[in-house]
C-alpha positions as CSV (number, residue, x, y, z in Angstrom):
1,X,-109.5,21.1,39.0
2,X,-112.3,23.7,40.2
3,X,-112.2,27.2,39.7
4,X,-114.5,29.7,40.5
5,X,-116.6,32.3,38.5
6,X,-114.7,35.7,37.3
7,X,-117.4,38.7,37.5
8,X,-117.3,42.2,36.3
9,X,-116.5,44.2,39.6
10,X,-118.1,47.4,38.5
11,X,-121.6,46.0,39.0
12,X,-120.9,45.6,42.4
13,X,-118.5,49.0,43.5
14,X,-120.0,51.9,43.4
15,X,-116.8,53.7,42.1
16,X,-115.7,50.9,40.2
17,X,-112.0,50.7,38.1
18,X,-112.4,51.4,34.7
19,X,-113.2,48.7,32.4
20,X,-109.7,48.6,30.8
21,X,-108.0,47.8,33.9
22,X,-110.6,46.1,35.4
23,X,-108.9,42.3,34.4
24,X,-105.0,41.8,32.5
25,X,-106.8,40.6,29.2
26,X,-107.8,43.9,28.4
27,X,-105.0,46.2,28.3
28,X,-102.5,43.4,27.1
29,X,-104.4,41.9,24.2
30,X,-105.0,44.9,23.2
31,X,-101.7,45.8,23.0
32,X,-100.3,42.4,21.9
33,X,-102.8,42.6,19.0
34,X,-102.1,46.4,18.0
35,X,-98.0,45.1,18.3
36,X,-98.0,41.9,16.1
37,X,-98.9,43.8,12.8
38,X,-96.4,46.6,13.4
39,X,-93.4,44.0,13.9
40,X,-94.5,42.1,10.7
41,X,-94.5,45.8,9.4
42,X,-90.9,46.5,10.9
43,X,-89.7,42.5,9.5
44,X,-90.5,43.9,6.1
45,X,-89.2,47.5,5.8
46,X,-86.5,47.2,7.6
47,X,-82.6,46.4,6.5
48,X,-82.1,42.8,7.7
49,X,-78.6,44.1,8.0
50,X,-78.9,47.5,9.7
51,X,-78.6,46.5,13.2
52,X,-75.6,45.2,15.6
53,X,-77.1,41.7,15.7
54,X,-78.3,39.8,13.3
55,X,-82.2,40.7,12.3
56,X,-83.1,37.9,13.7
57,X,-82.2,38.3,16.8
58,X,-83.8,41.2,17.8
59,X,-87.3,40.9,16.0
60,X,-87.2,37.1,17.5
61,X,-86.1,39.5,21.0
62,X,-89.4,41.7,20.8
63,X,-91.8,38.3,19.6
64,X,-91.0,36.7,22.7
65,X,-90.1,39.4,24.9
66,X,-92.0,41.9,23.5
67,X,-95.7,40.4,21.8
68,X,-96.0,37.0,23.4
69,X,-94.7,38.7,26.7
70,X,-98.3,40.5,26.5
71,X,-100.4,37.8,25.3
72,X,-99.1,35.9,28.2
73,X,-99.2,38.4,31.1
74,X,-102.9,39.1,29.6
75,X,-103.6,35.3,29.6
76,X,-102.1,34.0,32.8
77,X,-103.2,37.2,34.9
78,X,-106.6,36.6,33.9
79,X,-106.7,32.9,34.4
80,X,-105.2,33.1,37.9
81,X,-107.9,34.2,39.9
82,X,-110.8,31.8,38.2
83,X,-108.1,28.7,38.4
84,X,-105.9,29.3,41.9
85,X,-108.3,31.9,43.8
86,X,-106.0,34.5,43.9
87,X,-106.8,38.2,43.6
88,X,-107.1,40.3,40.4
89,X,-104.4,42.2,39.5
90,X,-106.3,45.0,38.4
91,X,-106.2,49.1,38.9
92,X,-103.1,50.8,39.9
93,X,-100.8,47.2,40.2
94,X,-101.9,46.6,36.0
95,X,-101.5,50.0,35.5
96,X,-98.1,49.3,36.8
97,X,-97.4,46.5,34.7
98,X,-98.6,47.9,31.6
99,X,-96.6,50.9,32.2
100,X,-93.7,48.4,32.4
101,X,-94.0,46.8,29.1
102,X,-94.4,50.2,27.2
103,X,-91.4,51.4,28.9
104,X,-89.6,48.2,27.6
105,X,-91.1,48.6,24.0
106,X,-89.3,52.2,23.9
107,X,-86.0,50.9,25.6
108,X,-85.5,48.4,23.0
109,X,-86.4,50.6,20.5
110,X,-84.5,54.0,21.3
111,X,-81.5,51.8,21.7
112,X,-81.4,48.6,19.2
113,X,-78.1,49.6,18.7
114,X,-76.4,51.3,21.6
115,X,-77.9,49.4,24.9
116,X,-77.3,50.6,28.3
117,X,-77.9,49.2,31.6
118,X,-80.7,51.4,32.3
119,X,-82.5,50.2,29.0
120,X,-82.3,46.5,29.6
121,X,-83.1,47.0,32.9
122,X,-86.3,48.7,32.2
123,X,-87.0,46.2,29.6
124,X,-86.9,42.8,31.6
125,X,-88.2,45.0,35.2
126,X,-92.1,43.3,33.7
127,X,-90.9,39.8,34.1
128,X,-89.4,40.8,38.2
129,X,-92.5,43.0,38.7
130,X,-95.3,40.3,37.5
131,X,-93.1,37.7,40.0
132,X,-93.3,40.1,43.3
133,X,-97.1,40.7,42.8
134,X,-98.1,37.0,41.9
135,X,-95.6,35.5,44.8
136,X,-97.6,36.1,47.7
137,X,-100.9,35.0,46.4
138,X,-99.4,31.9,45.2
139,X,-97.7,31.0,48.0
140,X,-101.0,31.1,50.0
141,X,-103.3,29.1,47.1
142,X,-104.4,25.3,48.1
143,X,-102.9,23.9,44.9
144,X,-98.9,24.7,45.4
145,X,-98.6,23.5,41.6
146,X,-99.1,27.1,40.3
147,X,-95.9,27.9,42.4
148,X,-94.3,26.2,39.2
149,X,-95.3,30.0,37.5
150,X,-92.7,31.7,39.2
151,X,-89.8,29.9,37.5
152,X,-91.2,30.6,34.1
153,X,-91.4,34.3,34.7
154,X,-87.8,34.0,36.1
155,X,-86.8,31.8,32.7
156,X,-88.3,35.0,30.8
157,X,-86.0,37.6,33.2
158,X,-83.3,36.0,32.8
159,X,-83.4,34.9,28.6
160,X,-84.0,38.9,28.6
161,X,-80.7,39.4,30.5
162,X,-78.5,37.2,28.5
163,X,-79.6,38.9,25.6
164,X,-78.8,42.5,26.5
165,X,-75.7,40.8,27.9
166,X,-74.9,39.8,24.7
167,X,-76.7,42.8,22.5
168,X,-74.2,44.9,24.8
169,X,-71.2,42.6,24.0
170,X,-72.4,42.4,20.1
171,X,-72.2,38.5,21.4
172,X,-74.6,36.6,19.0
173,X,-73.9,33.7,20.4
174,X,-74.7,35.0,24.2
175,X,-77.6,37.4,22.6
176,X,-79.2,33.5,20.8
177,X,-78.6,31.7,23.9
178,X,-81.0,34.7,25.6
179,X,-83.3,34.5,23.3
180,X,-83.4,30.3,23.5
181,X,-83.8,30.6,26.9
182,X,-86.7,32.8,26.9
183,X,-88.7,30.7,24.7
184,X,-87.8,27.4,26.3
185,X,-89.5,29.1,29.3
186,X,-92.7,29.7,27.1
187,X,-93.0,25.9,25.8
188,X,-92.5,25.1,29.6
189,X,-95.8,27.4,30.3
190,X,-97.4,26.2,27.6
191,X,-96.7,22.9,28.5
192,X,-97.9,23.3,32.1
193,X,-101.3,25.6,31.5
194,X,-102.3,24.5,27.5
195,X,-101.9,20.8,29.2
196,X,-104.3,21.4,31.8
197,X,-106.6,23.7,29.5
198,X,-107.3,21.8,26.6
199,X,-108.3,18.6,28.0
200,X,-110.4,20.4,29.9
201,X,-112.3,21.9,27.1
202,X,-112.2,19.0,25.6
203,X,-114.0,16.8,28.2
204,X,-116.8,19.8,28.3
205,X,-117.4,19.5,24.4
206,X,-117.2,15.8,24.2
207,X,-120.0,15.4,27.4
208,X,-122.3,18.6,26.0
209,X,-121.8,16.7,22.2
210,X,-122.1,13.4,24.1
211,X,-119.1,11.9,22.9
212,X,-117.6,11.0,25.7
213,X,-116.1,12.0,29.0
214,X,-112.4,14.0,29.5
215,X,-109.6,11.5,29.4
216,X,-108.4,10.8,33.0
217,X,-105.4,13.4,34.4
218,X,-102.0,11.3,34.9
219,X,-99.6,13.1,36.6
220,X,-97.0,10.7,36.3
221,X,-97.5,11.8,32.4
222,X,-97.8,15.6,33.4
223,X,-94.6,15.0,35.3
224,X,-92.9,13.6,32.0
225,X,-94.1,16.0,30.1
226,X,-92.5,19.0,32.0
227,X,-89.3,16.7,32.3
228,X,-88.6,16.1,28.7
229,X,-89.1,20.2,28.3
230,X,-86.3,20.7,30.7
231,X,-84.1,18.2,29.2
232,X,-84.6,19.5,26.1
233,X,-83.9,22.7,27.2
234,X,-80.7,22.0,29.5
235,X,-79.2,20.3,26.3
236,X,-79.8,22.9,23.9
237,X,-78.2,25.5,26.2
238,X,-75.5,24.1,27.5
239,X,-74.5,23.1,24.0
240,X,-74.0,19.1,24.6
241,X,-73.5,17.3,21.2
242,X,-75.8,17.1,18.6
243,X,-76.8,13.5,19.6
244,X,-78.0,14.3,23.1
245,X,-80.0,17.2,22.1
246,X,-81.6,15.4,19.0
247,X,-82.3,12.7,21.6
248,X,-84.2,14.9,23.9
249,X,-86.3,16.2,21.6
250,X,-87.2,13.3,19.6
251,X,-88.3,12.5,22.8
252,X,-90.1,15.5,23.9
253,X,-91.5,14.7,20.4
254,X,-93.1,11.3,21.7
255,X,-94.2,12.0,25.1
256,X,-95.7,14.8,24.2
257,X,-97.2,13.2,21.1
258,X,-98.4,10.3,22.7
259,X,-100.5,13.6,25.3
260,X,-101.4,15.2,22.4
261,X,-103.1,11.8,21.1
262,X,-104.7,10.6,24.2
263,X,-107.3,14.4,24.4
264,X,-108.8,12.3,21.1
265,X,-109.0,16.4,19.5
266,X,-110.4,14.6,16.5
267,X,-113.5,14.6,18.0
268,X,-114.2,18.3,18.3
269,X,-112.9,18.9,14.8
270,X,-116.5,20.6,14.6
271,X,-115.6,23.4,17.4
272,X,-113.2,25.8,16.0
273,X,-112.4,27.3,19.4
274,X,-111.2,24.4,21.1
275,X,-109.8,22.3,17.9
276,X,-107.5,25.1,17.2
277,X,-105.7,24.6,20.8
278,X,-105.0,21.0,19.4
279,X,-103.7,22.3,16.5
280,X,-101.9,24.2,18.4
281,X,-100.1,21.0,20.2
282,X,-99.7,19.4,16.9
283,X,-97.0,22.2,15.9
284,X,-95.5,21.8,19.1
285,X,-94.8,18.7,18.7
286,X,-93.7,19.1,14.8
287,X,-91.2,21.8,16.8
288,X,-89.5,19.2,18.5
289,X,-89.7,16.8,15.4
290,X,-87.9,19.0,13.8
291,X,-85.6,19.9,16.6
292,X,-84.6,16.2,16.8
293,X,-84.1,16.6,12.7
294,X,-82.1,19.4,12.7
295,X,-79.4,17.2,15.3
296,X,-79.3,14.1,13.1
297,X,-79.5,15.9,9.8
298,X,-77.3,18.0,8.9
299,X,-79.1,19.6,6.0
300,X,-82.2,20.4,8.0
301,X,-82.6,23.6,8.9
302,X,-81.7,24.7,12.0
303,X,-84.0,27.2,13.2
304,X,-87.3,25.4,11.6
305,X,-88.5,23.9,14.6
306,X,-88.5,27.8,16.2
307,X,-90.3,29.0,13.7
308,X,-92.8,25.4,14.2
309,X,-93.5,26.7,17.5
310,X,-93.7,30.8,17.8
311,X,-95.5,31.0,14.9
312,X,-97.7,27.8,14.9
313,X,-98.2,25.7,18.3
314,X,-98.1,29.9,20.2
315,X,-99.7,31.5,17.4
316,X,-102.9,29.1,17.3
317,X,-102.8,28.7,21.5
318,X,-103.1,32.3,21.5
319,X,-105.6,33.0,19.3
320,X,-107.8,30.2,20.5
321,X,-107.7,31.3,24.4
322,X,-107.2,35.5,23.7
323,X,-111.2,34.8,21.6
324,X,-112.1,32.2,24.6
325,X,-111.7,34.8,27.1
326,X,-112.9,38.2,25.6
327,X,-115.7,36.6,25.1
328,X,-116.3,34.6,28.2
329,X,-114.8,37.5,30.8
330,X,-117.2,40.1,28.9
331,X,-120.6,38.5,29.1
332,X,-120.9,37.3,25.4
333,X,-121.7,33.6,24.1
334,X,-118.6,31.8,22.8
335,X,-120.7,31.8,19.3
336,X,-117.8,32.8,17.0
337,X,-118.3,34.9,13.6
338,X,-116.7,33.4,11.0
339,X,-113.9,35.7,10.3
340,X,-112.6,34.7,13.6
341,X,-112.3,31.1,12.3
342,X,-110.7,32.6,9.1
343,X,-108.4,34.1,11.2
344,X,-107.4,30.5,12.4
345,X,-106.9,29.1,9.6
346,X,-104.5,31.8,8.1
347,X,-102.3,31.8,11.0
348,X,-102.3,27.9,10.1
349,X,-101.1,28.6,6.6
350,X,-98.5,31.5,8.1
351,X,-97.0,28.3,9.8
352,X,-96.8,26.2,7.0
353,X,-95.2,29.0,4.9
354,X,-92.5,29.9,7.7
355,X,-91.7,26.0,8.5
356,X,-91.4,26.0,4.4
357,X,-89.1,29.4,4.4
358,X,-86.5,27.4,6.8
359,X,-86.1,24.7,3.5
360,X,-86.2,26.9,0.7
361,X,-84.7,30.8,0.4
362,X,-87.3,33.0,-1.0
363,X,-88.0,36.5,0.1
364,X,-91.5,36.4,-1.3
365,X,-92.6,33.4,0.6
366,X,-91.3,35.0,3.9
367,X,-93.2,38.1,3.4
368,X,-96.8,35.9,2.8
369,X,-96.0,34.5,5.9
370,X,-96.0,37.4,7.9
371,X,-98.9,39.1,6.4
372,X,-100.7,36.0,7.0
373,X,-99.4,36.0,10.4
374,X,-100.4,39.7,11.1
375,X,-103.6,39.5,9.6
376,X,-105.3,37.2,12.3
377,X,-104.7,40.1,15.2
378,X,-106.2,42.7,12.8
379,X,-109.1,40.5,12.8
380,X,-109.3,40.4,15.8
381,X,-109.1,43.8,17.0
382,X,-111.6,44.6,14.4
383,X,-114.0,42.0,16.4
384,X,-113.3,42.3,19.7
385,X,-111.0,45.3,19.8
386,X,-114.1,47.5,21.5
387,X,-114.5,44.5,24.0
388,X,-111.8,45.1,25.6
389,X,-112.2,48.4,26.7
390,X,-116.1,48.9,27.2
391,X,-117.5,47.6,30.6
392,X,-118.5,43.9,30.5
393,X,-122.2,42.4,30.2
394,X,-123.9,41.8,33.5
395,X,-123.1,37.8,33.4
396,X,-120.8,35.7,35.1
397,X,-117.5,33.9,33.3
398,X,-114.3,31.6,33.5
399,X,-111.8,31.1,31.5
């Protein structure tokens, strides 16, 4: 796959956009990073029981909908133009979008407990409003494969929806199903883009290292991939027997083991930046381990395999590509300080201790594994928090 060159605009405009809104990264990691700490904040203080749904449901609502929904737009947004040659959203139209996912923040906050139309509406308008502006450009690149976008940010508008629906009904189940929905629709990006992605930095490593060359793309495998994540998915939301379900993700499980095996991530064990995306894939594929589990188990916990993947397969994925690309789409090296790879290797322990939380009931261990889930995006704003808003070195980057 080619891609072209990302370049900081205002060397080239004489009135150029301001350096926040110059690319998506900037504005919406910086938010996503300021967000995380404050929601492990809210997790702790607040009454697990003061709220019409369960407290689950609506801190999992604003860590899909709400902190990954950044990280994401600020990923994807950034990765477009460099991977499909479309144009940057940038200026007024992220403005826009930014605006949107404030105003969403405040809806679900002002009324947790007494929803209205208008607030859920605001809330899932970023999901509607990133699908108009990316529609046309997509429509026009070469490669019709990033089409397959669209139906992702439509899984996230509509896992939104249900969940009002069901916030507004005090329907847990309906409010669950939502919230399912909306992070199927994340594994299936995550699927689709950390697929293509991590191979790809692989194969760079291993021929710079000389270890080798990038394993050779099969999209009859790719194909599978997507295929098992949509099984899985149509099974677990329509609620077909436990059998079928465990079936689909055990294998999910394999196929996407077998992927994860054939990038050989053993071999850049020694590069933190692109390891970690493997490590990454390794929870996601624990996630649907344990989803098969859960099915044919009946004392496995149900929800463990959610925890596998939010906090770490998305957790380490996002990490890995939010340092990649402050670093490469501001001019720096991709030289990383070590707190940075601390930061890795606590959200890999926030993991374990969340998976481990599903088994055994302890308030203590739950609240470790949110500070050590938290802690990573403080450390990260603390290194590359003034990166994002300060105009970019005069070099070229990709993602």
């Amino acid at each position: 796959m080619t891609h072209r060159s990302h370049y900081d605009l205002s060397t080239l405009n004489p009135h150029p956009t301001p350096a926040l809104w110059s690319s998506a990264f900037r504005p919406f990691y910086l938010l996503g990073a300021l967000y995380a700490p404050l929601l492990m904040l809210a997790w702790l203080i607040i009454p697990q029981d003061g709220t019409a749904l369960p407290f689950r449901l609506w801190h999992g609502h604003e860590m899909v909908f709400g902190f990954s929904a950044a990280i994401i737009t600020g990923i994807v947004f950034t990765a477009l133009p460099s991977w499909a040659g479309t144009a940057e959203i940038r200026g007024a139209r992220l403005a826009l979008l930014v605006a949107l996912w404030l105003a969403g923040r405040a809806a679900f906050w002002l009324a947790p407990e007494a929803p209205t139309t208008l607030a859920a509406g605001v809330d899932c308008a970023l999901f509607l409003a990133a699908a108009a502006m990316v529609t046309p450009q997509l429509l026009a690149a070469r490669n019709k494969l990033y089409l397959l976008l669209l139906p992702v940010l439509l899984g996230l508008f509509a896992g939104n929806a249900l969940y009002w629906l069901g916030q507004r009904a005090g329907d847990v189940d309906l409010a669950a199903r939502g919230l399912h929905l909306g992070v199927y629709a994340v594994i299936l990006l995550y699927v689709l883009k950390g697929g293509v992605l991590t191979p790809i930095f692989t194969g760079n490593v291993l021929r710079e290292k000389g270890r080798g060359d990038q394993v050779p793309f099969r999209m009859g495998l790719e194909t599978v991939g997507v295929l098992a994540v949509l099984a899985l998915a149509a099974a677990d939301l329509a609620g077909l027997p436990g059998a079928w379900t465990g079936a689909a993700a055990a294998c999910a499980a394999a196929v996407h083991g077998y992927r994860l095996a054939r990038w050989r991530g053993w071999k850049v064990a020694d590069v933190p930046l692109v390891f970690v995306m493997h490590l990454g894939f390794l929870w996601l594929v624990a996630a649907f381990a344990l989803r098969a589990l859960a099915a044919f188990v009946p004392a496995a916990p149900q929800l463990a395999w959610l925890h596998a993947f939010t906090v770490g397969s998305l957790g380490m994925m996002m990490l890995g590509l939010m340092t990649r690309v402050v670093l490469r789409h501001t001019g720096h090296s991709l030289e990383l300080p070590g707190s940075i790879k601390l930061a890795y290797g606590l959200m890999f322990a926030a993991a374990l201790l969340r998976v481990a939380a599903s088994w055994v009931v302890s308030p203590a261990l739950l609240a470790v594994s949110a500070v050590l889930w938290a802690v990573p995006f403080l450390i990260y704003l603390g290194l590359f928090g003034a990166m994002l808003w300060r105009p970019s070195l005069p070099r070229a980057g990709s993602i």
